[in-house]
C-alpha positions in Angstrom: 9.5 -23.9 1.0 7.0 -22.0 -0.8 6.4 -22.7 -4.5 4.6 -22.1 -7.5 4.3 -24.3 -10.6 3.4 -23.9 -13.8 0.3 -21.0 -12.8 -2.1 -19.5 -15.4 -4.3 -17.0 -14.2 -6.7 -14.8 -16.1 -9.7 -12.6 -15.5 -12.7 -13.0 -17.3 -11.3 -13.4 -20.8 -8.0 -11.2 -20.2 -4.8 -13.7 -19.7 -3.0 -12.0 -16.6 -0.5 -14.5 -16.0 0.6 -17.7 -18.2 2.7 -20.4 -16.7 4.5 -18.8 -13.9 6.9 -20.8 -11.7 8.9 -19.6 -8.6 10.0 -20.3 -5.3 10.8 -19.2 -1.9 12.7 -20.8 0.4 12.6 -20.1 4.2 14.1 -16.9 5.2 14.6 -15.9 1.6 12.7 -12.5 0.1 12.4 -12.9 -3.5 11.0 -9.6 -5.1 8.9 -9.5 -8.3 8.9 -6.5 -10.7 6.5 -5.5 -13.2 4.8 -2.9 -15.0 1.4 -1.4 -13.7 -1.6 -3.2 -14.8 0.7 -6.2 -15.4 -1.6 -8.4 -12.5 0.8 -8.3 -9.8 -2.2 -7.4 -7.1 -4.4 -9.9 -8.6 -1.3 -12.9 -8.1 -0.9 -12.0 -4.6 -4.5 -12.3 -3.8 -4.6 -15.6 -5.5 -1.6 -17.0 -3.6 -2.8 -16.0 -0.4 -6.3 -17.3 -1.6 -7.9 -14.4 -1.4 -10.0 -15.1 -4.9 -9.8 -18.1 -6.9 -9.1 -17.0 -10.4 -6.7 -19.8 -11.1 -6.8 -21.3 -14.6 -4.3 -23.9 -14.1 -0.8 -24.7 -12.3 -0.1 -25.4 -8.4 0.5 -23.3 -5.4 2.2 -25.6 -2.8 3.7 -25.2 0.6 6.3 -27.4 2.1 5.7 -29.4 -1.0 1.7 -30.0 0.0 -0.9 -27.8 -2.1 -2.5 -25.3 -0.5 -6.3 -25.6 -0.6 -8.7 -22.6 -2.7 -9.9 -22.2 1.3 -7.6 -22.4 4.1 -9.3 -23.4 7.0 -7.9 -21.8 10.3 -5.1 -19.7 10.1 -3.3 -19.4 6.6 0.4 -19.3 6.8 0.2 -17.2 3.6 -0.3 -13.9 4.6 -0.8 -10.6 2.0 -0.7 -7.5 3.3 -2.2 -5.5 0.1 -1.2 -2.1 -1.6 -4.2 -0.5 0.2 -3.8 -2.5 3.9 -6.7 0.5 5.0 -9.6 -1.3 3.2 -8.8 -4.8 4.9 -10.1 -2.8 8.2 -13.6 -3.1 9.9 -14.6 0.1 10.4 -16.8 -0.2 13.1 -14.0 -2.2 15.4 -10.8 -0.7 17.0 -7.7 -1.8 15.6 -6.9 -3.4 18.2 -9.2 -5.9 18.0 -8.9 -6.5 14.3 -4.8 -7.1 15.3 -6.4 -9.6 18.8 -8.3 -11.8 16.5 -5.1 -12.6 15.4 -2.6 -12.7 18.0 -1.2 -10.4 21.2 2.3 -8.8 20.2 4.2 -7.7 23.0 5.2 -3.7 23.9 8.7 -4.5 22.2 7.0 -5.6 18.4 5.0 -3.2 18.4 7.7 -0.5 19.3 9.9 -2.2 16.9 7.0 -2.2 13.9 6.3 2.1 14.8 2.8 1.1 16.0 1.7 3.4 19.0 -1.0 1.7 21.9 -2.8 4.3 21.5 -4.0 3.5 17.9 -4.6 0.1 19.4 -8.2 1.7 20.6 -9.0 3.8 17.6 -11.1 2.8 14.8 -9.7 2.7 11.2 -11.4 6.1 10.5 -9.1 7.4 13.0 -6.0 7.2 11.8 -4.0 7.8 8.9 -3.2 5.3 5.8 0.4 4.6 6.7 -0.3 4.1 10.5 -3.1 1.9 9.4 -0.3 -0.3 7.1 2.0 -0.4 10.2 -0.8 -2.1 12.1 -1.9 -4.5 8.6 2.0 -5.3 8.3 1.8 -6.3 12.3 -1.3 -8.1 12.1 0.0 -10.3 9.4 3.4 -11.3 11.2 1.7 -13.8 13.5 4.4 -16.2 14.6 2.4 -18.7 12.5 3.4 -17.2 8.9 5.3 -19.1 6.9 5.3 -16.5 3.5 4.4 -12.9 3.8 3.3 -11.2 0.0 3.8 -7.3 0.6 2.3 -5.6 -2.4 4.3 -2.4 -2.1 3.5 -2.2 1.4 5.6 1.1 2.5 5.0 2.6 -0.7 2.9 5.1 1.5 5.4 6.2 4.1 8.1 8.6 4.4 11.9 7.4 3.3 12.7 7.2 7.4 9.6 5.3 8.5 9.9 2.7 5.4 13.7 2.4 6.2 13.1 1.1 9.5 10.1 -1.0 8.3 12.3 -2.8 5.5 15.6 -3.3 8.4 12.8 -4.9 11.2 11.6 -6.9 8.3 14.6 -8.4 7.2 15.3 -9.3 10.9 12.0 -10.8 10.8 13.1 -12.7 7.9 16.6 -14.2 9.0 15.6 -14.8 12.8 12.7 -17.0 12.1 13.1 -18.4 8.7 10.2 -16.0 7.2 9.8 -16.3 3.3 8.9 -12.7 2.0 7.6 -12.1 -2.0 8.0 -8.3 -2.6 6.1 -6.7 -5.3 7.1 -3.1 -5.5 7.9 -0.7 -8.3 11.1 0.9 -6.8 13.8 -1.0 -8.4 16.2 0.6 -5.9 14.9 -1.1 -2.9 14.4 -4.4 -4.4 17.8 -4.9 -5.3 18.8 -4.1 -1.9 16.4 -5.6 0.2 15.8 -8.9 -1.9 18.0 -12.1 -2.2 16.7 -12.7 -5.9 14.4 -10.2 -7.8 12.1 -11.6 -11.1 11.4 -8.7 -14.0 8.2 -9.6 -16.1 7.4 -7.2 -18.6 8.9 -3.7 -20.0 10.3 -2.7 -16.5 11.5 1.1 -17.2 15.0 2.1 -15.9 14.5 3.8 -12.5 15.5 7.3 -13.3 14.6 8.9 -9.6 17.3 8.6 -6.8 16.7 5.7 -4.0 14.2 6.9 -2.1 14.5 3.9 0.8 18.0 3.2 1.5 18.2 -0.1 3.1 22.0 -0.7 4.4 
């Protein structure tokens, strides 16, 4: 189980986040719901330690806390809003995806990634082909808790329905926690087991535009 206790973050001398606590059990996708500018990126870059701006609280995993810097592979994986800039762009995407781990013919069929992008270089290919391979790289068998900051938010209805369905899968088969952060209300109540609302949260006037069933 994945937890957070008590968490105060800030940046510089702006209070982002004060005494946050939540969990996520294995196999459960909790999604999180706030307004822009609220610090949603900035918490999922802190839980997956990507920068240490914690003021005070614990992040733990299986009741252990998780260390400022993971050594080896971190079971706490973020794919970010803008997966593109988390490329090299002077190595194929291939190898950025190898340096983690070899999915087989079937994941990557089942994910919407083609081979052939496998042997192009960021540059090469668009932002949502690029997030299909991020969103692959970071489902290593090893994760334990994926943090998708509103990572289909640039696909088509179609391509993120299929995403969000393999995901889920993903979630059940092998006990995968998943924190969604995503400003379409729609799909978080029908993808997520629990959903947290922080903030002024306007009503979701626009139909569904991802429907999950």
């Amino acid at each position: 189980m994945f937890e957070v206790r008590d968490l105060t973050l800030a940046q510089g001398a702006r209070p982002l986040w004060q005494g946050l606590s939540l969990t996520v059990k294995a196999g459960e996708r909790l999604g999180i719901s706030a307004p822009s500018g609220y610090g949603k990126t900035t918490l999922g870059r802190v839980l997956a330690g990507w920068q240490p701006v914690r003021a005070g609280g614990q992040i733990l995993l299986d009741g252990q806390p998780v260390p400022e810097q993971v050594t080896g592979y971190n079971p706490i994986q973020l794919v970010p809003q803008h997966p593109e800039l988390t490329f090299n762009p002077y190595r194929t995407t291939g190898q950025a995806l190898w340096d983690v781990w070899r999915p087989d013919d079937a994941m990557l069929a089942r994910f919407m990634v083609k081979p052939e992008w496998l042997s192009r270089k960021p540059g090469q290919l668009s932002g949502g082909e690029l997030a299909r391979i991020a969103l692959l790289r970071a489902l290593d068998p090893r994760t334990r808790l994926l943090i998708a900051d509103e990572v289909t938010a640039q696909l088509d209805p179609q391509i993120q329905r299929q995403l969000w369905l393999e995901l889920m899968r993903e979630c059940e088969q092998r006990g995968l926690g998943i924190l969604i952060f995503s400003h379409q209300q729609a799909l978080l109540r029908q993808i997520c087991h629990r959903v947290l609302r922080f903030g002024e949260v306007p009503a979701e006037q626009e139909p569904m535009v991802c429907n999950v069933a």
